[in-house]
N, C-alpha and C positions, 0 to 999 in steps of 0.2 A: 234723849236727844232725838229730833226728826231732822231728816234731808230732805229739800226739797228734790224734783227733779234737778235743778238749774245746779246746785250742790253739787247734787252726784258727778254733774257733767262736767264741771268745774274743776272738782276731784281727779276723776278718769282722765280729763284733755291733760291735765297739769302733770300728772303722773306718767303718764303714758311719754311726755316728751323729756321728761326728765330722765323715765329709763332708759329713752334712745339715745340722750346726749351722752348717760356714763356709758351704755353698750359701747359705741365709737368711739369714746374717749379708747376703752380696752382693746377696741380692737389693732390689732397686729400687725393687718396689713395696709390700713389705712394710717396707725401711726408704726411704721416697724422702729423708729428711733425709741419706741417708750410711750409713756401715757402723752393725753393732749388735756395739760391744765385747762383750759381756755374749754374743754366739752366738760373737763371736769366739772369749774366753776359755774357754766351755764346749768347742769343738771342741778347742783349745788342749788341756786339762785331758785330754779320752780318749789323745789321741793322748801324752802325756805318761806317764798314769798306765800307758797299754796298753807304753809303750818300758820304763818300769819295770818293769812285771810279768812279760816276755818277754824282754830282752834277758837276755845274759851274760854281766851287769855284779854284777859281786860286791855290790857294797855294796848291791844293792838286792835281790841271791838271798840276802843274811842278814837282809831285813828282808823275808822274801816277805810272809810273813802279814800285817804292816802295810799295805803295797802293794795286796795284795788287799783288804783291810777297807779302806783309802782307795778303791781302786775299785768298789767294794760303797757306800760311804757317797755318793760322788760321783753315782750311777748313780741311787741313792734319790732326792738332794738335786735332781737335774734332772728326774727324774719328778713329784717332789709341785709345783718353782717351774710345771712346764709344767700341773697339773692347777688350780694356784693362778690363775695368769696367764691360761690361755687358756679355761679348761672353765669355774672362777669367774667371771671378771672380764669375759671377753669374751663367754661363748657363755650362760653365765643372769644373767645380771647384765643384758647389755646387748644381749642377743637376738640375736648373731652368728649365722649356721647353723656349725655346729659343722664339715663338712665343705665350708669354703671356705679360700681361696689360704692361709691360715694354718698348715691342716691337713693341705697339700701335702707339707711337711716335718716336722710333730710327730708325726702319727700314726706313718708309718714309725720316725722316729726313738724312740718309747716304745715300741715292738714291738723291735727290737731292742736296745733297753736291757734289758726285760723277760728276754730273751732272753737276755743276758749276766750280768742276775742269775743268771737260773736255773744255769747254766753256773760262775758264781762259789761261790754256795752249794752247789754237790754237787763244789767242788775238794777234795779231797785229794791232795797232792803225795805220792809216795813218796819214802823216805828216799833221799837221793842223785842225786834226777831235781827236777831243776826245771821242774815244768808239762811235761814229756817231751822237755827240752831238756840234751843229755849235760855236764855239769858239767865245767868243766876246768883246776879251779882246788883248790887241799886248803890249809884254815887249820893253818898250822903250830904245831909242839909247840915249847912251851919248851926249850932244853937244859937237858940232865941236868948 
């Protein structure tokens, strides 16, 4: 198997915000009632859409381009809840400083969202290369 660069970086952004989502989810004192499903399921969700979009799993190397516009759509939909929820709601609304224990984990985590957009929009697969991972599978022809 080879990685491209654009792979790796793919890999790392996607990982990297998925461990910040379960970190927070855990933490104590941002949730002291207990876990926060909702950081749960977002880290859930990278680490999910990231196995789909890398591994060399057929069914989902014939829906790459969906896979990637799911993690493109996903990517979006956690950047705008986090600018709704915490930049909104918490930091003008209700006069939070913007860089406290909240912003431990979001900030990183929108930088390399950002970062995996950018990475996602300038993909183009070449024909027969999955994300630069060697294919090793051929959809068979009808018999004659």
């Amino acid at each position: 198997m080879k990685f491209t660069s654009r792979q790796v970086g793919i890999t790392l952004t996607s990982v990297i915000t998925a461990t910040l989502h379960l970190m927070a989810a855990f933490d104590t004192v941002l949730f002291p009632a207990g876990l926060d499903p909702l950081f749960i399921l977002n880290g859930i969700g990278f680490l999910g859409l990231l196995g789909a979009f890398s591994l060399p799993i057929p069914f989902f190397q014939t829906r790459h381009k969906m896979v990637r516009w799911a993690l493109i759509g996903f990517s979006i939909l956690t950047i705008l809840a986090w600018i709704f929820i915490w930049v909104i709601q918490y930091v003008i609304i209700q006069g939070v400083p913007f860089f406290s224990r909240d912003s431990w984990y979001g900030v990183p985590a929108k930088i390399a969202e950002v970062i995996l957009l950018a990475l996602l929009l300038t993909d183009q697969p070449q024909a027969g290369i999955h994300q630069g991972l060697d294919l090793h599978y051929q959809k068979s022809s009808p018999p004659k």
